[in-house]
N, C-alpha and C positions, 0 to 999 in steps of 0.2 A: 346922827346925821339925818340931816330931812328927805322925803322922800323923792322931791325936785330935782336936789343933789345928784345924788345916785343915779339917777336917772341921766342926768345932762354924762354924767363918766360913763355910763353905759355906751351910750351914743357915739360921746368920742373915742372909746376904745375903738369898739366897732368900725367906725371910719379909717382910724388909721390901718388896723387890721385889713382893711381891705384895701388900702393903698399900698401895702408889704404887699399883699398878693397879686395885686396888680403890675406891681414893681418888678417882683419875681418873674412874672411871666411874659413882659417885653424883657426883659434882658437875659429868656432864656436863647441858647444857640436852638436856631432851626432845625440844625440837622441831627442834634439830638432824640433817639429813637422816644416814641408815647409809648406808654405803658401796653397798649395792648400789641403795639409792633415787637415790644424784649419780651412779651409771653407768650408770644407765636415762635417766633426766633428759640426759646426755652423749650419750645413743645414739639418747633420742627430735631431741634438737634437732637434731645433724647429718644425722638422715636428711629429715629434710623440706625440702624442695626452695627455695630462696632465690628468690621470686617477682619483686625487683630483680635480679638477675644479669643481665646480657648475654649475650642467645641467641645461642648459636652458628651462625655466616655458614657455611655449605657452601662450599666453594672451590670459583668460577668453572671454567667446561669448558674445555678448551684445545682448540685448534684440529685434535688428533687425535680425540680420541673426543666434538666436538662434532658433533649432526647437524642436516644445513640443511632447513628445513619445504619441502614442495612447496610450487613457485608456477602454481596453475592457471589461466591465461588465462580473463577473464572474456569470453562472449559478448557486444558491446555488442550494443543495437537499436536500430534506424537511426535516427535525432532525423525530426520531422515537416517534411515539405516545405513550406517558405516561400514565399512568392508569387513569387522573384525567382527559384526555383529553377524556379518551374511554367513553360509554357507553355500556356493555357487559350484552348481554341478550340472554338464549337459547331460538333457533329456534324450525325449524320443528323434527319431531321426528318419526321414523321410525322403527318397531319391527319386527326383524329377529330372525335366531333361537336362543336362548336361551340369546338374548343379545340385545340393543337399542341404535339405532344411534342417535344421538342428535347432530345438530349444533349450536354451539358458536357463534354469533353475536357482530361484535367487528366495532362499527360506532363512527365516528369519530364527536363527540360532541364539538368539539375546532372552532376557526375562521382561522385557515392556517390548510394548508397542514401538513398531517406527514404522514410517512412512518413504515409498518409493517413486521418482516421481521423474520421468525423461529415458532417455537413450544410454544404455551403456556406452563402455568404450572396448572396441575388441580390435585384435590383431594377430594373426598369424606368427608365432616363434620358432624357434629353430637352433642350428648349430649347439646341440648340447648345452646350450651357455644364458638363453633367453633371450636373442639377438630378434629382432621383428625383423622380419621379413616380408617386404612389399605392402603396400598402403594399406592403413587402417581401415575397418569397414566406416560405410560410408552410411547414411540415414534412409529410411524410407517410411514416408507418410507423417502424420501428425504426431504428436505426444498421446497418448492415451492418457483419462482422470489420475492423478494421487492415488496410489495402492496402501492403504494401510495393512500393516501385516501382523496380527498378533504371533505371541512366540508359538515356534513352529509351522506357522501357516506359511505357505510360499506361491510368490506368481513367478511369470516367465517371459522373456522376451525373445522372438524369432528369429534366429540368426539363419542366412544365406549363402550357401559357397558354392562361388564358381566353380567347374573344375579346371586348373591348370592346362592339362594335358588339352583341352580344345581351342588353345590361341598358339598359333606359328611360333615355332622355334626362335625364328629372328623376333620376335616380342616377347617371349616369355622364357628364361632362359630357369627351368626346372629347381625351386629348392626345395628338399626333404623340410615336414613341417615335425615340431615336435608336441606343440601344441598350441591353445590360445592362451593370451593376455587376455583379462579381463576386468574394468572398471565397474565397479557398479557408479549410479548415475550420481554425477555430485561429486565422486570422489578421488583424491588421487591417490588411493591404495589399491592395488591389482591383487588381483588371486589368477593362478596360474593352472591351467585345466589341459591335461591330458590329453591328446587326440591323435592318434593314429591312422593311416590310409590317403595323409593327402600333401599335395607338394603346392607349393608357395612360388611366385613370380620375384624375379630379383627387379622386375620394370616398376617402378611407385604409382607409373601412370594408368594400369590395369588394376582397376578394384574389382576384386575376387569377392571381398565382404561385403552383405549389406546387410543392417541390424534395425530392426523395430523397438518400439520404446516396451519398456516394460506395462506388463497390465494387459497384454492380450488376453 
């Protein structure tokens, strides 16, 4: 073939090639996205983070580079002494005017520590039988700190008695006392203490008792 030829089919390929293309691109739709708007759209979607995915687990420590937390011994404090634990016996005893101070002896008979801490609970008994007779003592002054008591060691609280015999007949109608009831503080088990030389008011309204916290 001559080299004319060739030439003039070059030309007309050419031509029509570019009327395809020309073709092509009026009768594309408008709102068909351009190539660099679906590779933005492609780059916005994958970069934004998939809010269902499954978060990634950190793999558990192994027993070389795991480290074990301190364990610091906690200090207990001693639990309160229980009546079974006490031994309660009155002390010394001192006569004032018209009334007798007596201190409560409250030792700690157990093998640990306990702690003492408020007002006992006392009361005059009687009639052979353990019958209380006439009001409970009553309280005076604040609590003094928590006593702790190791075994054997013992504190005391101050107990007060009126004596009977100095309130009128028409208020105070005479009972024989056999001895006291006595709580220790916290609890409601009584120990029962011995006491002779004094008589008891049958009026509830006359407190004869008044008792101090333990830890004087």
């Amino acid at each position: 073939m001559k080299p004319h030829t060739l030439l003039r089919q070059a030309l007309a390929i050419g031509s029509v090639g570019g009327l395809l293309v020309l073709s092509a691109c009026g009768n594309s739709d408008s709102t068909s996205p351009t190539v660099s708007e679906t590779v933005t759209e492609i780059v916005t979607e994958t970069s934004a983070p998939d809010s269902t995915a499954a978060p990634i687990e950190s793999s558990p420590a192994t027993s070389s580079d795991a480290v074990p937390s301190e364990v610091v011994p906690s200090e207990g404090v001693p639990k309160q002494c229980t009546t079974s634990e006490l031994n309660i016996s009155t002390g010394t005893q001192q006569g004032a005017a018209g009334s007798v101070l007596i201190d409560l002896n409250f030792t700690n008979a157990g093998s640990t520590d306990c702690t003492l801490h408020g007002f006992p609970g006392v009361s005059f008994v009687g009639m052979d039988n353990g019958t209380q007779i006439g009001a409970p003592a009553v309280r005076e002054g604040d609590a003094f700190p928590a006593v702790t008591l190791g075994p054997g060691e013992n504190t005391i609280a101050a107990l007060k008695i009126s004596r009977a015999e100095n309130y009128d007949s028409d208020a105070c109608s005479l009972q024989p006392v056999d001895g006291l009831r006595v709580y220790p503080p916290g609890e409601t088990a009584s120990e029962y203490l011995p006491l002779e030389g004094f008589n008891g008011c049958d009026n509830d309204g006359l407190k004869l008792l008044t008792i101090k916290s333990v830890g004087a």
